[in-house]
DSSP file (Angstrom, degrees, kcal/mol; ACC not computed):
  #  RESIDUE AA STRUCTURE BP1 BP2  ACC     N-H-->O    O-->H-N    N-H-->O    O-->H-N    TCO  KAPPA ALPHA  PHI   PSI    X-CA   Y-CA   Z-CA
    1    1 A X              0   0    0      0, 0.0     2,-0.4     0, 0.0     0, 0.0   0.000 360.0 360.0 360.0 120.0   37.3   21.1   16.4
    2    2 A X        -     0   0    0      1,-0.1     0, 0.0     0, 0.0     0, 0.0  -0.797 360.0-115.2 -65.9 109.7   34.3   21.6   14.9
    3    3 A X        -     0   0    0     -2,-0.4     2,-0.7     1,-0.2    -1,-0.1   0.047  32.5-137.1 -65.7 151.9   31.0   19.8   15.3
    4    4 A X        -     0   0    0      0, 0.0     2,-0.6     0, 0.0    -1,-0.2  -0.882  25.2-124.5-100.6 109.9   30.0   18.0   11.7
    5    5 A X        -     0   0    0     -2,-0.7     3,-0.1     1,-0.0    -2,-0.0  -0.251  16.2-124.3 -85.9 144.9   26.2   18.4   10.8
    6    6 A X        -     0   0    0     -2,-0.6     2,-0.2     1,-0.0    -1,-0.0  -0.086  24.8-107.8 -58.5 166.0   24.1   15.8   10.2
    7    7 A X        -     0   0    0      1,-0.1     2,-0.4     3,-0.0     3,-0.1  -0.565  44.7 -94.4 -93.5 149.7   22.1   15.5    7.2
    8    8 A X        -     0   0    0     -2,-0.2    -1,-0.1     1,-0.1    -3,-0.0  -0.691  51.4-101.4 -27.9 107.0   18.5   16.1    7.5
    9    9 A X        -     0   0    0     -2,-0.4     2,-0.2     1,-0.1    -1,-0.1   0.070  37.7-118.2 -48.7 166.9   16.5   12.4    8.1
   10   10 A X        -     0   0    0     -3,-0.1     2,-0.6     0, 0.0    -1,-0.1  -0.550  21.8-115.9 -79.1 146.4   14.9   11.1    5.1
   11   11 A X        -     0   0    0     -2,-0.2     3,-0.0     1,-0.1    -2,-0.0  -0.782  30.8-144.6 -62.7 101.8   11.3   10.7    5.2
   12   12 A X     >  -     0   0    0     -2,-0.6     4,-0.9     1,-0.1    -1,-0.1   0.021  22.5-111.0 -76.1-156.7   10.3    7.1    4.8
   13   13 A X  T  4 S+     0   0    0      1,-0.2     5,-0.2     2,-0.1    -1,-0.1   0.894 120.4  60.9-100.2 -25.1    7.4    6.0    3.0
   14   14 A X  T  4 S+     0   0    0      1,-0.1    -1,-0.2     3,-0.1    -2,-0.0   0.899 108.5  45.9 -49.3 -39.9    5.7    5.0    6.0
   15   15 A X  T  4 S+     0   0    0      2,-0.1    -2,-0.1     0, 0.0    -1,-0.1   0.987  94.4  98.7 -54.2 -71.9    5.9    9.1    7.3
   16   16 A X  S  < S-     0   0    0     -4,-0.9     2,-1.7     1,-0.1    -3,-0.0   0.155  74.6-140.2 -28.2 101.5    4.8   10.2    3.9
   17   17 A X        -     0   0    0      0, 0.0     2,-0.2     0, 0.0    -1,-0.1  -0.480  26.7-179.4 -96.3 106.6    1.0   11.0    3.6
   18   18 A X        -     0   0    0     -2,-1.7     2,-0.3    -5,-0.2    -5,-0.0  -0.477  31.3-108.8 -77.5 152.4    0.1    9.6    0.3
   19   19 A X        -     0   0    0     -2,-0.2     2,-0.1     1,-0.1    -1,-0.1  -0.690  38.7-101.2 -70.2 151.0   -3.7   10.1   -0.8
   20   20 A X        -     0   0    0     -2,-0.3     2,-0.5     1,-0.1    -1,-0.1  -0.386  37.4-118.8 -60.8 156.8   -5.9    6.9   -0.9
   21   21 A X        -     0   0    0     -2,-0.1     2,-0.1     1,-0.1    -1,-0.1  -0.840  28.0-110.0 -95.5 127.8   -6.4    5.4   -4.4
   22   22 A X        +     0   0    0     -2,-0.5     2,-0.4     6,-0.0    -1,-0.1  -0.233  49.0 179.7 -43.5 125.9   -9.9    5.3   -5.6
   23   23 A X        -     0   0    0     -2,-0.1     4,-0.1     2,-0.0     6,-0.1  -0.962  34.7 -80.3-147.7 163.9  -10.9    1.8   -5.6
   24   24 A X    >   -     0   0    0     -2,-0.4     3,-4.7     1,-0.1     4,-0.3  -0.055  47.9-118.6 -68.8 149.1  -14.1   -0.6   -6.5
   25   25 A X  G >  S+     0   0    0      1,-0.3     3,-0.9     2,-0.2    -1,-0.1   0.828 113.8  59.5 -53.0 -38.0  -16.6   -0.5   -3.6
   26   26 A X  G 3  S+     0   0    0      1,-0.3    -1,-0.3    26,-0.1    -2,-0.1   0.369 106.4  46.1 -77.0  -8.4  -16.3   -4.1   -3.0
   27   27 A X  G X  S+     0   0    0     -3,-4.7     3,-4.8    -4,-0.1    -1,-0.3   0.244  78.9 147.3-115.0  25.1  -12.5   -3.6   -2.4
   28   28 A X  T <  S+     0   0    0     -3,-0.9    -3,-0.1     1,-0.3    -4,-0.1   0.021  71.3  14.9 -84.6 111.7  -13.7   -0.7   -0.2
   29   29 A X  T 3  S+     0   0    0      1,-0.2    -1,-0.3    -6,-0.1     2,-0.3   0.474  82.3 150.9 105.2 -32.7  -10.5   -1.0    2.9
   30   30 A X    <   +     0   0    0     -3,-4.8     2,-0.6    12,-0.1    -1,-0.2  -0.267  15.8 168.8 -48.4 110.0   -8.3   -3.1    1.0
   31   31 A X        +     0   0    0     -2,-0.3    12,-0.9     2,-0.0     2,-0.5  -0.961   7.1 179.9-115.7 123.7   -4.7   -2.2    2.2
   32   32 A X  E     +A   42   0A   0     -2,-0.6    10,-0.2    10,-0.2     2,-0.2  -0.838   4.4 169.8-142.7 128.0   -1.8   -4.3    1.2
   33   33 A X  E     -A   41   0A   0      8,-1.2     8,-4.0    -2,-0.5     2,-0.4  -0.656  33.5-124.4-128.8 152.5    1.9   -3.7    2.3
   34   34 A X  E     -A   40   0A   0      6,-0.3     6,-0.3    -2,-0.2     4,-0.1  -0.957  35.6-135.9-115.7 116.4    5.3   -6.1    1.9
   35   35 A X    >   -     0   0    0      4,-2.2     3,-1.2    -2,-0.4    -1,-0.1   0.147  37.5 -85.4 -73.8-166.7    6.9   -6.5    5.6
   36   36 A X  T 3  S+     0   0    0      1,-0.3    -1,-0.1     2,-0.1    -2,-0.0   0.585 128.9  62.8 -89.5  24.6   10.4   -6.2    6.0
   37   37 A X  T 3  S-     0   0    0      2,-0.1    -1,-0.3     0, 0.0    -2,-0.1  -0.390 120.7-101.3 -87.2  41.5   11.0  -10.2    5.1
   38   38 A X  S <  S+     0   0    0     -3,-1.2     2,-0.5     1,-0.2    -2,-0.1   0.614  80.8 146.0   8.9  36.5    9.5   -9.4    1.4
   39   39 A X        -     0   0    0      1,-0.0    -4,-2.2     2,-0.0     2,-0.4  -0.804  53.3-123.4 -75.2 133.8    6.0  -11.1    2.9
   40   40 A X  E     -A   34   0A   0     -2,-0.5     2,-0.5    -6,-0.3    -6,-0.3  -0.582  25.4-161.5 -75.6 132.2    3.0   -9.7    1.6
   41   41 A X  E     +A   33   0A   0     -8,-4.0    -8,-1.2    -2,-0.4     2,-0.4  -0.901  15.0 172.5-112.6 133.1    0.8   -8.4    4.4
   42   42 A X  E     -A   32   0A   0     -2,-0.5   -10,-0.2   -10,-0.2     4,-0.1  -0.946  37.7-146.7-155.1 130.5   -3.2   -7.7    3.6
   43   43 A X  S    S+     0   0    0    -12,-0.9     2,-0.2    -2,-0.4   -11,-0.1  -0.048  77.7  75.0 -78.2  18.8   -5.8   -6.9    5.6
   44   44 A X  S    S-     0   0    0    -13,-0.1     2,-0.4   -14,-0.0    -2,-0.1  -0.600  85.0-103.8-115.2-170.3   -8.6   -9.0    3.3
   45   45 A X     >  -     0   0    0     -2,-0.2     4,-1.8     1,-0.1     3,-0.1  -0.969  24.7-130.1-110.5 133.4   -9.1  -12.4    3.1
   46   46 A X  H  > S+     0   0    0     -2,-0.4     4,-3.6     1,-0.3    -1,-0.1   0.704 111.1  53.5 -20.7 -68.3   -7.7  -14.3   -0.1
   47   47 A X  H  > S+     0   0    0      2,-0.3     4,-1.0     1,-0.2    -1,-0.3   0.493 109.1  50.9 -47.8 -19.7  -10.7  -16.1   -0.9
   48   48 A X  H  > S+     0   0    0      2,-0.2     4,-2.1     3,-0.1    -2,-0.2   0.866 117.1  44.1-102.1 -49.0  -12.7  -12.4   -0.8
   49   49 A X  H  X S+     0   0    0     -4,-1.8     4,-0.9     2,-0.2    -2,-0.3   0.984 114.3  45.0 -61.9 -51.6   -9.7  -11.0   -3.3
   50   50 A X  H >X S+     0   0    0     -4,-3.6     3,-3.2     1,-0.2     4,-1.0   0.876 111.8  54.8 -73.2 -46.3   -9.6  -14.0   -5.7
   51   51 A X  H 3X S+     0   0    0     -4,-1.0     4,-2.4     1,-0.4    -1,-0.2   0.695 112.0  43.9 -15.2 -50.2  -13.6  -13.9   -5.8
   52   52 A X  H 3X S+     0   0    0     -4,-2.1     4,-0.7     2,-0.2    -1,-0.4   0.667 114.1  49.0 -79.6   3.7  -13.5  -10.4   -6.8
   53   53 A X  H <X S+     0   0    0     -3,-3.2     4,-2.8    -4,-0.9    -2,-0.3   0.864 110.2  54.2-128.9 -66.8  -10.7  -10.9   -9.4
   54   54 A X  H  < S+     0   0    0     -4,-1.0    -3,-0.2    -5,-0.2    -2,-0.2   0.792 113.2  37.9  16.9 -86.7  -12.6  -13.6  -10.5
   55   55 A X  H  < S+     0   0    0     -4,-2.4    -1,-0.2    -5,-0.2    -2,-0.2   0.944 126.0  33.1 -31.3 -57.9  -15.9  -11.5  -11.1
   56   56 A X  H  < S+     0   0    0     -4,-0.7     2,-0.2    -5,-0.1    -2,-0.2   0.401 105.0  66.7-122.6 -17.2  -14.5   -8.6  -12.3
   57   57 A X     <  -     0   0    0     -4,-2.8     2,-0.5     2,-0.0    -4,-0.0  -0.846  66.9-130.6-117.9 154.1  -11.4   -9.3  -14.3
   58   58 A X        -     0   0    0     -2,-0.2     2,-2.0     1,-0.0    -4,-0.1  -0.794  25.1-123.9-103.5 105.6  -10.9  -11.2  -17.7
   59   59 A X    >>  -     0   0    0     -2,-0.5     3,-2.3     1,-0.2     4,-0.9  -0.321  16.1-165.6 -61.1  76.0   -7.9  -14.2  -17.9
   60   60 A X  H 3> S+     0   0    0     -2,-2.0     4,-1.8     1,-0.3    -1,-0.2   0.766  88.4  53.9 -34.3 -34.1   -6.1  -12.9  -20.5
   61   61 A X  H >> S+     0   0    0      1,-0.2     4,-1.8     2,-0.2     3,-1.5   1.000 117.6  43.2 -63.3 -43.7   -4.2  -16.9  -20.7
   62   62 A X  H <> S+     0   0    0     -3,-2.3     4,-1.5     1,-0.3     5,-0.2   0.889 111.4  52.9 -65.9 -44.1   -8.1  -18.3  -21.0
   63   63 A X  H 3< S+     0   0    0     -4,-0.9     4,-0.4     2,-0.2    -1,-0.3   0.736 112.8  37.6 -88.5 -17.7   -8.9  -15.9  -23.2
   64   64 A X  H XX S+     0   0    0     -4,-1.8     4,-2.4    -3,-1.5     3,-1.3   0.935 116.3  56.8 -83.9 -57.0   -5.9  -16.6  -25.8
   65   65 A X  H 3X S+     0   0    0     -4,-1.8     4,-2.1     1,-0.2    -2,-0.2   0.876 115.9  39.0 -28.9 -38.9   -6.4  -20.7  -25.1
   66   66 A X  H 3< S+     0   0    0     -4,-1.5     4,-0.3    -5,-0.4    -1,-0.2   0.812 113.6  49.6 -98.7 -26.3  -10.0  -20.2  -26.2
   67   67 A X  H X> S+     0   0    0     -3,-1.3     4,-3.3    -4,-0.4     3,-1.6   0.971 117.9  45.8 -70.8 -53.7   -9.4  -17.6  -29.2
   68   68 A X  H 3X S+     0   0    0     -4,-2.4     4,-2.9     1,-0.3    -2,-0.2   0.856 109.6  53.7 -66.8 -33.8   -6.6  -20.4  -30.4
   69   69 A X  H 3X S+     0   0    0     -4,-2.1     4,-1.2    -5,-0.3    -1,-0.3   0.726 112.1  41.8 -50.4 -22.7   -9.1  -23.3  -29.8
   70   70 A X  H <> S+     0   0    0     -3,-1.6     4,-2.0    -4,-0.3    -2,-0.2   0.814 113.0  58.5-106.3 -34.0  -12.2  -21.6  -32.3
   71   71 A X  H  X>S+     0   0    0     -4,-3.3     4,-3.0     1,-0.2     5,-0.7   0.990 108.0  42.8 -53.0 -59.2   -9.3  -20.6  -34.7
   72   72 A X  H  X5S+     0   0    0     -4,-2.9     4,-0.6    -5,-0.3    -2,-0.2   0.789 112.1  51.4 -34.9 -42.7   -8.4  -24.3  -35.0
   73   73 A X  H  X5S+     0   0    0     -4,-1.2     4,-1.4     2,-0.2     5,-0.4   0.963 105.5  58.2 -65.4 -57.4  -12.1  -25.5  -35.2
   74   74 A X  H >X5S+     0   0    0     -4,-2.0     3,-1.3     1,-0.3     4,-0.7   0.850 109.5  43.8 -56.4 -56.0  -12.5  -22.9  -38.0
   75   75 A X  H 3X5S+     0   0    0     -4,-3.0     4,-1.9     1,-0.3     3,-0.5   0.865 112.5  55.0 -60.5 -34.1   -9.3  -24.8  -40.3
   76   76 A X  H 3X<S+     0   0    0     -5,-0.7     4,-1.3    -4,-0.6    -1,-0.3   0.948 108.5  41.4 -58.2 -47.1  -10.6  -27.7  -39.6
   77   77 A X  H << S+     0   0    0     -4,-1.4    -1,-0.3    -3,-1.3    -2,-0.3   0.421 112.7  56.7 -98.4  -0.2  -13.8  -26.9  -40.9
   78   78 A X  H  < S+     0   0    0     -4,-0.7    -1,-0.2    -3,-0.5    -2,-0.2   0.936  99.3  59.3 -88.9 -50.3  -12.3  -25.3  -43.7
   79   79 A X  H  <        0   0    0     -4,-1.9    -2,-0.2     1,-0.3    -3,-0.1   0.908 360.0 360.0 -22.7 -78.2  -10.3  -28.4  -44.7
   80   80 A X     <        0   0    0     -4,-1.3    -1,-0.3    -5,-0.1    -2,-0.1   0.328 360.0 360.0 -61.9 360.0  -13.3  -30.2  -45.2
């Protein structure tokens, strides 16, 4: 009888040496991984992420709510 060989293990992604992503100074550390109960695990504080998200990024919903508000004013004023 002859022994069956095993498959070579898989790498997981934890094994895997990925490069770091260039990322804004202010997120400078930021790591964030999903455990194995699909929790999201991060090594910042919330408050420090939405604050930078905040700064640095544009709310595309605010930005269409505010385009559709000035359209509106504009018919209005056209009307008259």
């Amino acid at each position: 009888m002859t022994k069956k060989e095993k498959p070579a293990p898989k790498a997981s992604l934890r094994e895997k040496k990925t490069p770091k992503p260039k990322v804004h100074k202010d997120l400078q550390g930021f790591e964030v991984s999903i455990d194995q109960f699909g929790e999201i695990r991060s090594n910042m504080n919330i408050e420090k992420i939405n604050e930078f998200l905040n700064k640095n990024v544009d709310d595309k919903k605010l930005l269409e709510r505010d385009e559709k508000e000035q359209e509106e004013k504009e018919k209005k004023q056209k009307k008259k």
